[in-house]
Kinemage of the C-alpha trace (Angstrom):
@kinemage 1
@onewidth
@group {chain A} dominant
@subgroup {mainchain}
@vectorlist {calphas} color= white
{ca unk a 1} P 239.586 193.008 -93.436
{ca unk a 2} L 240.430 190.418 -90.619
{ca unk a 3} L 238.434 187.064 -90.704
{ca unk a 4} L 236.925 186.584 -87.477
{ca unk a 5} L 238.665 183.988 -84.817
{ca unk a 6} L 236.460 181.448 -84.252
{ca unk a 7} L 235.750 181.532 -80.516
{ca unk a 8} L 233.744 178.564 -78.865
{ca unk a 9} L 233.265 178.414 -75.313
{ca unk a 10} L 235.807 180.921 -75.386
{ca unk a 11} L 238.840 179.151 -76.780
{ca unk a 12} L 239.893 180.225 -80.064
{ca unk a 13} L 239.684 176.791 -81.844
{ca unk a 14} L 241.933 177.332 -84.613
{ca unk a 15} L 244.901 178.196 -82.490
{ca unk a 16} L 244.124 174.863 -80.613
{ca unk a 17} L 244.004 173.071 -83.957
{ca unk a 18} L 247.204 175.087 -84.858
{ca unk a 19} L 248.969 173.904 -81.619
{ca unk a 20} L 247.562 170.502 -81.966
{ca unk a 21} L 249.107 170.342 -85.334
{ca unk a 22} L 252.732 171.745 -84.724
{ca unk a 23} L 253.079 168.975 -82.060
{ca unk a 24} L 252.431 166.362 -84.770
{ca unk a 25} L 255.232 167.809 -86.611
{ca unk a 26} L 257.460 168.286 -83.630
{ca unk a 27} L 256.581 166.819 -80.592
{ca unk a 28} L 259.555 168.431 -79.171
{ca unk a 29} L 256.789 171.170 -78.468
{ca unk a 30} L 255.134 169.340 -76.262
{ca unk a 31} L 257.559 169.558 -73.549
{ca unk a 32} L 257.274 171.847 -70.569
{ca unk a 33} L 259.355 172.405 -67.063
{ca unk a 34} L 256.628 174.214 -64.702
{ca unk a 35} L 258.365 175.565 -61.746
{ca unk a 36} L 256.985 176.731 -58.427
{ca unk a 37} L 258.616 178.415 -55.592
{ca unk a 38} L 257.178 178.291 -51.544
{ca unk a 39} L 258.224 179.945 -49.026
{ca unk a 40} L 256.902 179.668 -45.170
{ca unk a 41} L 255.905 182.547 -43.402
{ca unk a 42} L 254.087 181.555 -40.572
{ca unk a 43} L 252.444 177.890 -38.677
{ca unk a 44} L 251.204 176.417 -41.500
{ca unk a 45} L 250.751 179.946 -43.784
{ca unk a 46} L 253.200 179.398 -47.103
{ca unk a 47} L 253.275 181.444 -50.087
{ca unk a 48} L 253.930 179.812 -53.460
{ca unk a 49} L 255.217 181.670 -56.584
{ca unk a 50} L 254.814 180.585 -59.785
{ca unk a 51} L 256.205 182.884 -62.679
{ca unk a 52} L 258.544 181.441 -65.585
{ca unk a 53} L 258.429 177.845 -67.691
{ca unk a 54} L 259.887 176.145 -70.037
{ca unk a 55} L 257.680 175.106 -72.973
{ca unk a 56} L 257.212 175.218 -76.988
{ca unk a 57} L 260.938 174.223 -77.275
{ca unk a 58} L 262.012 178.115 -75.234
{ca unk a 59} L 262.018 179.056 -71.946
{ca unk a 60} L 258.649 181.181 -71.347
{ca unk a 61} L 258.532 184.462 -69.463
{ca unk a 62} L 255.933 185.890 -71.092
{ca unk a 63} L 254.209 186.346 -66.767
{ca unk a 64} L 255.308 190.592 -66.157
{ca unk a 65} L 254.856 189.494 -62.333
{ca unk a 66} L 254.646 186.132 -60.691
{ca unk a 67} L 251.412 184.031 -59.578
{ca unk a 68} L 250.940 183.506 -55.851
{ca unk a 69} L 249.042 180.749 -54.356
{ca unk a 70} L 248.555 181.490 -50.453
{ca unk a 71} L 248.388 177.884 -48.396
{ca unk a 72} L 247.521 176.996 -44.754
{ca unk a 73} L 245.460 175.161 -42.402
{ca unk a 74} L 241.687 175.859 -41.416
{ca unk a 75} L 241.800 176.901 -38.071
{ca unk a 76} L 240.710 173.596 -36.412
{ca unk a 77} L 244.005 172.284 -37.903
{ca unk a 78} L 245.832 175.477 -36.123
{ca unk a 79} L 245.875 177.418 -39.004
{ca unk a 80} L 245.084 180.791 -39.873
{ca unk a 81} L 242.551 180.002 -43.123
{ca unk a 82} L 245.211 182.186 -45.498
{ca unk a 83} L 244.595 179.554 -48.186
{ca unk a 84} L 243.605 176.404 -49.118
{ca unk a 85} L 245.842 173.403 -47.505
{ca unk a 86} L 247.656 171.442 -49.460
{ca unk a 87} L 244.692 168.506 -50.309
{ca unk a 88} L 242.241 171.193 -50.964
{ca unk a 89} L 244.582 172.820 -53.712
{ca unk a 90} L 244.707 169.157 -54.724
{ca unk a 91} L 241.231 168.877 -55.492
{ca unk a 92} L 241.761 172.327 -57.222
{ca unk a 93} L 244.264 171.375 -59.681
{ca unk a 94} L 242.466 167.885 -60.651
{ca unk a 95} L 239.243 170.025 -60.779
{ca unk a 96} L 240.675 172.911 -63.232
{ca unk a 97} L 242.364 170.173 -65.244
{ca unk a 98} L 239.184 168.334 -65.974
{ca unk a 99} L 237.290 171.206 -66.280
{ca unk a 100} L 240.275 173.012 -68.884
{ca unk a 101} L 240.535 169.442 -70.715
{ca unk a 102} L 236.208 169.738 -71.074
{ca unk a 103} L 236.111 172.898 -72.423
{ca unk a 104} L 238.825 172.362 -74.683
{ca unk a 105} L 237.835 169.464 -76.118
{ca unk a 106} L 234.359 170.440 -76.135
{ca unk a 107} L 234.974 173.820 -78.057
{ca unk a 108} L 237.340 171.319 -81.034
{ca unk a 109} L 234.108 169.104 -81.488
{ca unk a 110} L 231.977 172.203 -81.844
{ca unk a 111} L 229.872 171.951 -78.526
{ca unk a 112} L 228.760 174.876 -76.974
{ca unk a 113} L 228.719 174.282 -73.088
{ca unk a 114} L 226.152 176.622 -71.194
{ca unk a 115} L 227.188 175.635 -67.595
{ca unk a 116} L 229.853 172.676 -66.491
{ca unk a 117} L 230.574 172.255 -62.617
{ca unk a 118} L 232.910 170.008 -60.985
{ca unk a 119} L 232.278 168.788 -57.154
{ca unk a 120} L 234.483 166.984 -55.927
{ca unk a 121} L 235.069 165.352 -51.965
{ca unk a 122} L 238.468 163.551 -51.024
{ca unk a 123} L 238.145 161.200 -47.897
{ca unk a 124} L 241.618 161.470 -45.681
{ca unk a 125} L 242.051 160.172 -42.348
{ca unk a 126} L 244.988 162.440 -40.747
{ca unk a 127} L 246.158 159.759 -38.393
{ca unk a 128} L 249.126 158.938 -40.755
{ca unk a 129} L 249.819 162.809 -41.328
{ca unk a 130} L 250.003 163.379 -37.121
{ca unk a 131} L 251.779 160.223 -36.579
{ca unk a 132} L 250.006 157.959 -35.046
{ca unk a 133} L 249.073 155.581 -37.392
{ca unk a 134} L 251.394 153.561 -40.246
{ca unk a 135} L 248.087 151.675 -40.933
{ca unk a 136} L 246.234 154.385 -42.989
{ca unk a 137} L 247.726 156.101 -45.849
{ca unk a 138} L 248.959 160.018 -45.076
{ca unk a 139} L 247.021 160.840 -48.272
{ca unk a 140} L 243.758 160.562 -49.925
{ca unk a 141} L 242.099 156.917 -49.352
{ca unk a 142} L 239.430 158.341 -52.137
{ca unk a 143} L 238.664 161.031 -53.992
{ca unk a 144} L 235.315 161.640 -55.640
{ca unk a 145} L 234.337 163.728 -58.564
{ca unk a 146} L 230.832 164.565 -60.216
{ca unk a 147} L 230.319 166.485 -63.220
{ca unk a 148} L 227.376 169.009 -64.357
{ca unk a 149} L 227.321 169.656 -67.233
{ca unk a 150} L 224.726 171.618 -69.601
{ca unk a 151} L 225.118 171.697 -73.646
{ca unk a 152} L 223.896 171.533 -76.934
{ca unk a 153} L 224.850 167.646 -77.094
{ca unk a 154} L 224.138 164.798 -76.768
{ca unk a 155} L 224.256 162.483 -73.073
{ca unk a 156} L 226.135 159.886 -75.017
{ca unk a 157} L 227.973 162.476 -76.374
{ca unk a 158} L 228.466 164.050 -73.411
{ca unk a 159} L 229.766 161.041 -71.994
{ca unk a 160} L 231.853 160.144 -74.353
{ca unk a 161} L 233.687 163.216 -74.132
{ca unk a 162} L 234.201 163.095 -70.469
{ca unk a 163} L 236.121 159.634 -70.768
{ca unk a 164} L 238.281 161.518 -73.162
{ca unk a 165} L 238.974 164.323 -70.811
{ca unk a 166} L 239.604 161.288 -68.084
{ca unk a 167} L 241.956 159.469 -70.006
{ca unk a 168} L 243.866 162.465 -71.380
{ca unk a 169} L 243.996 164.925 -67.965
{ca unk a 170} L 247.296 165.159 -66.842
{ca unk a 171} L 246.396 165.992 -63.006
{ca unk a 172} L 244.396 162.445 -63.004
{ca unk a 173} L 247.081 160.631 -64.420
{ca unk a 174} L 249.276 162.218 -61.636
{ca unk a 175} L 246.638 161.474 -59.081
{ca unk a 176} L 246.021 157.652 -60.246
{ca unk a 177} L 249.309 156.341 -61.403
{ca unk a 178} L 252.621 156.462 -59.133
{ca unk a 179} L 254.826 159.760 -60.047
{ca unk a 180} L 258.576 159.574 -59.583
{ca unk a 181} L 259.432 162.209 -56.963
{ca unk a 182} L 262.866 163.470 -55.446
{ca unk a 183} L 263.290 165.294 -52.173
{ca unk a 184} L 266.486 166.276 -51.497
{ca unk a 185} L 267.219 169.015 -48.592
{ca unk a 186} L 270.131 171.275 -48.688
């Protein structure tokens, strides 16, 4: 008879302890190459693939098809509203990672979440972006988040937890700490 997994906010914990613990023996695991590819199709419509990875020491492609993210512009921007632009799937990805990095964390201190919502609001002033300004920033001046969360902890638990997922979420390091970047066009 199979022991059951033990499932907590619907991450099996063990396999995160597991994981957790292979990378303390080899941190070579810890190493991943995501890939995405976009292609244009129309104004400011692009479609962005996202299939195979490298990761765990092998190069993953577990995916049977790819993922597609659709981007464009609302339509007072002259865009079709195919997909979230490009600093709306921002606030996406910072969102998801807090909200992943939560729940994970959570579930490996044995706290059962009930409901956890993230709202967040970026402030952008698109002068830079239309060029007409080199005074303002092309990107975010500021980007707000607020987090609901309801669970069988403590608030200074609670909060303690959060600065954990703050310090350790990849997308907010990206967000808050200058990432080496390099276009080239061919």
């Amino acid at each position: 008879m199979s022991a059951k997994a033990n499932i907590k906010n619907g991450v099996n914990v063990e396999n995160l302890i597991g994981t957790i613990e292979a990378i303390k023996e080899d941190p070579e695991i810890a190493k991943f190459q995501f890939r995405s590819q976009t292609n244009w199709i129309s104004g400011g419509h692009c479609q962005t693939k996202i299939k195979d990875f490298y990761g765990a020491k092998t190069e993953n492609t577990s995916r049977k098809k790819a993922l597609i993210i659709e981007g464009d512009e609302p339509a007072i921007l002259l865009g079709s509203d195919n997909g979230a632009n490009a600093v709306e799937a921002l606030l996406h990805a910072l969102a998801s990672c807090l909200c992943t990095g939560f729940v994970y964390n959570a579930s490996a201190q044995n706290i059962t979440i009930k409901s956890l919502q993230f709202n967040l609001e970026g402030d952008i002033n698109l002068e830079a972006f239309l060029g007409l300004s080199d005074a303002n920033r092309a990107g975010y001046e500021n980007i707000s988040v607020t987090c609901i969360v309801d669970a069988d902890a403590s608030k200074e638990e609670l909060e303690k937890l959060f600065e954990y997922v703050k310090k350790t979420s990849p997308v907010l390091d990206m967000i808050s700490n200058p990432v080496p970047v390099w276009l080239k066009m061919v």
